[in-house]
N, C-alpha and C positions, 0 to 999 in steps of 0.2 A: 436513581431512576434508570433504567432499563429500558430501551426503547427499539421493535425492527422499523428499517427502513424502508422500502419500496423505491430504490433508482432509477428510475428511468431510464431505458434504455436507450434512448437518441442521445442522451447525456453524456453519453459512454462512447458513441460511437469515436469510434478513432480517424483522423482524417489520414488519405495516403501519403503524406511527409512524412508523418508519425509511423507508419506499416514500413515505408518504406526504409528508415534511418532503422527501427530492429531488425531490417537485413542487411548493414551494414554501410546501408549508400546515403552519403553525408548530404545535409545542405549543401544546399547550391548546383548539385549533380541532376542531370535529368536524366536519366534511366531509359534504356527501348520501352516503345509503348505495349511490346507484349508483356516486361515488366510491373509499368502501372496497369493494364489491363486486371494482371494476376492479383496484386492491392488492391486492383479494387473488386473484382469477385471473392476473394478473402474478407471484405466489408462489409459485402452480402453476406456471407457466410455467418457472420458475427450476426449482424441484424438478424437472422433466421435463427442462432442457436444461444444467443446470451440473456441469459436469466438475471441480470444483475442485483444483489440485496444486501444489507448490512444491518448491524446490528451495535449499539454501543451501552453503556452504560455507566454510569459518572462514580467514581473511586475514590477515595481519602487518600491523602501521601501515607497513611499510617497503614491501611487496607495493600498499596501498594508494593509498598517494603518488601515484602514475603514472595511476591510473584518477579519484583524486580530482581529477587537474589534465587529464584528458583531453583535449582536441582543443585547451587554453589558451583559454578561453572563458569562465572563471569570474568572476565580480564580483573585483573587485581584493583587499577584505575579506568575508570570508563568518563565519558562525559556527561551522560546520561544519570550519572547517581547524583551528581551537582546539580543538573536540570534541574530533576523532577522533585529534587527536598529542596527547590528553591522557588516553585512554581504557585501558583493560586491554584487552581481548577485542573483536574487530570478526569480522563475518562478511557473506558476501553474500549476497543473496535474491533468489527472485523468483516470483511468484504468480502462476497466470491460474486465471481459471473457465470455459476453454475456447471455442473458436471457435464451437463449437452453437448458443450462446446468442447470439453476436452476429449468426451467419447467424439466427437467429428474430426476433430485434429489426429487423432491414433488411429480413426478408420481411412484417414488421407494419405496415411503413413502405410499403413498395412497393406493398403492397393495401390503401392506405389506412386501416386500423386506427390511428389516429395515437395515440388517448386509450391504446391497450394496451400499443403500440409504445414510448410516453413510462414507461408505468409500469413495464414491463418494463426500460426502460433503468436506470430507478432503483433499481429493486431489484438488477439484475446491480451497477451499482455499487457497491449496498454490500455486497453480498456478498461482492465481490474488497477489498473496506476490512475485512471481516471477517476472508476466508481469510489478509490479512496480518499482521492483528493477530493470528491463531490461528499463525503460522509466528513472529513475536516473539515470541509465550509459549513455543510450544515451542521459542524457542533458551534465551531465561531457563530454563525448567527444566532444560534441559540444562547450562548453566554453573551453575544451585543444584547439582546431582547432583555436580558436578564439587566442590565447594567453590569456585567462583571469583568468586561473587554471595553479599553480605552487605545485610543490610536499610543501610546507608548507600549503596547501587549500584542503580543503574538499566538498563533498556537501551531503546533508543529505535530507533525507522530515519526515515531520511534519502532522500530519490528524487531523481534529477538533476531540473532542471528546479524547483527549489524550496529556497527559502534560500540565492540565491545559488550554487548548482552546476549551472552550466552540463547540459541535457540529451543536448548533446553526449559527453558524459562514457558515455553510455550503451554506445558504441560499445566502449571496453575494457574498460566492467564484464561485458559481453554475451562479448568476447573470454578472461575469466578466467572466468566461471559455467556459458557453454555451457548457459541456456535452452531452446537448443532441443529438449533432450533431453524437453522436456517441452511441447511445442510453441507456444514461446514465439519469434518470428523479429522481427528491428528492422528498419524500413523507413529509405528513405534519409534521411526527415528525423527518425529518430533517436525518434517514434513505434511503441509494439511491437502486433504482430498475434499473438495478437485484443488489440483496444483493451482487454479489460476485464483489464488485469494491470497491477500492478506491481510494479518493483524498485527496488534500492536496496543499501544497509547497514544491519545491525544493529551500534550500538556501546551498548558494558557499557563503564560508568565510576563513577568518584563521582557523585554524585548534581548536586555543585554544578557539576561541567562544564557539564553542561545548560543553567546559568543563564546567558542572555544578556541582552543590553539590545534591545528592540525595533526600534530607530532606526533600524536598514538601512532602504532605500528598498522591498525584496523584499518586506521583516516588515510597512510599510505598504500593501503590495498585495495582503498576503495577507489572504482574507475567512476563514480559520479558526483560523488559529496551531493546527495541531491536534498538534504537537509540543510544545507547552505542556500541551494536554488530554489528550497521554498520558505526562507526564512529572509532570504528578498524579495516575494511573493508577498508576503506580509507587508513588507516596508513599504510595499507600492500599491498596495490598495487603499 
């Protein structure tokens, strides 16, 4: 089944901690107020220019195989090849908050506006970190509806380009999902336009599949493990 979405845009909106932390300024800091002023006309900004939409559609682990091993380009060991041949339910995604928003950020660039142009970059980012996480909830409620998610099941997503799965790979997930219905197109180097999207898989399994050992060389490069922070996300709902 194959399904677009329609997200919400208030859904999306990113709050200024959030704008704020992708310019580098930690919890717990309070920023001059012409700082948060700039977060927060970067929020308007977003409100004015984000299109947000996704698109998923539910996959066999058998259908999957072939996109997971894409161009052969993957680390030899991944964690993600355990997952997902160990999973119940997979499906594929893919989120933009549309092009508008990127042609604003490079015309903020272009006219030297760089402090708005920066801030705006950050908030579009987490917006589309947003609209993805709001496209996993609503596959979860969909397999709750279904009966096929019990509180010992999780579901997580996975992007090429990260743990080990080659972003090459992008090239036949893009070939089974057909993105572009939602104006979502991959550039040669396997890069999607507008930058502010991602895809991927969503896999529903036990809970303990998830659990891996960190020690890949990927897992030490990664500055968020943020597949950990949503896989206690799970545990707490």
């Amino acid at each position: 089944m194959r399904e677009i979405i329609d997200i919400p845009l208030d859904a999306t909106l990113p709050p200024v901690d959030a704008v704020l932390k992708g310019q580098g300024i930690p919890d717990g800091i309070t920023p001059d107020k012409r700082i948060i002023d700039l977060a927060r006309d970067a929020i308007s900004l977003y409100k004015e220019f984000a299109k947000p939409r996704g698109v998923r559609i539910v996959i066999s682990i058998a259908d999957f195989e072939s996109i997971y091993f894409g161009e052969g380009h993957n680390e030899p060991e991944t964690p993600l090849y355990n997952i997902y041949t160990s999973s119940s339910d997979l499906a594929l995604f893919a989120v933009t908050i549309g092009d508008d928003i990127c042609a604003e950020i490079t015309r903020l660039f272009d006219t030297n506006d760089f402090a708005l142009g920066a801030m705006l970059d950050s908030a579009a980012s987490e917006g589309t970190e947003m609209a993805a996480q709001l496209l996993e909830d609503h596959y979860r409620k969909y397999l709750k509806d279904d009966n096929r998610l019990d509180l010992n099941s999780a579901v997580i997503r996975y992007s090429p380009g990260y743990c080990g799965w080659h972003i090459s790979a992008q090239k036949k997930l893009f070939g089974f999902l057909k993105p572009e219905e939602i104006g979502i197109e991959l550039g040669e180097s396997y890069l999607m336009n507008p930058l502010k999207s991602i895809s991927g898989v969503l896999i529903s399994g036990a809970m303990d599949i998830f659990d891996f050992d960190t020690t890949f060389s990927f897992c030490r490069d990664c500055e968020t493990l943020s597949c950990w922070d949503r896989l206690n996300e799970n545990i707490n709902q």
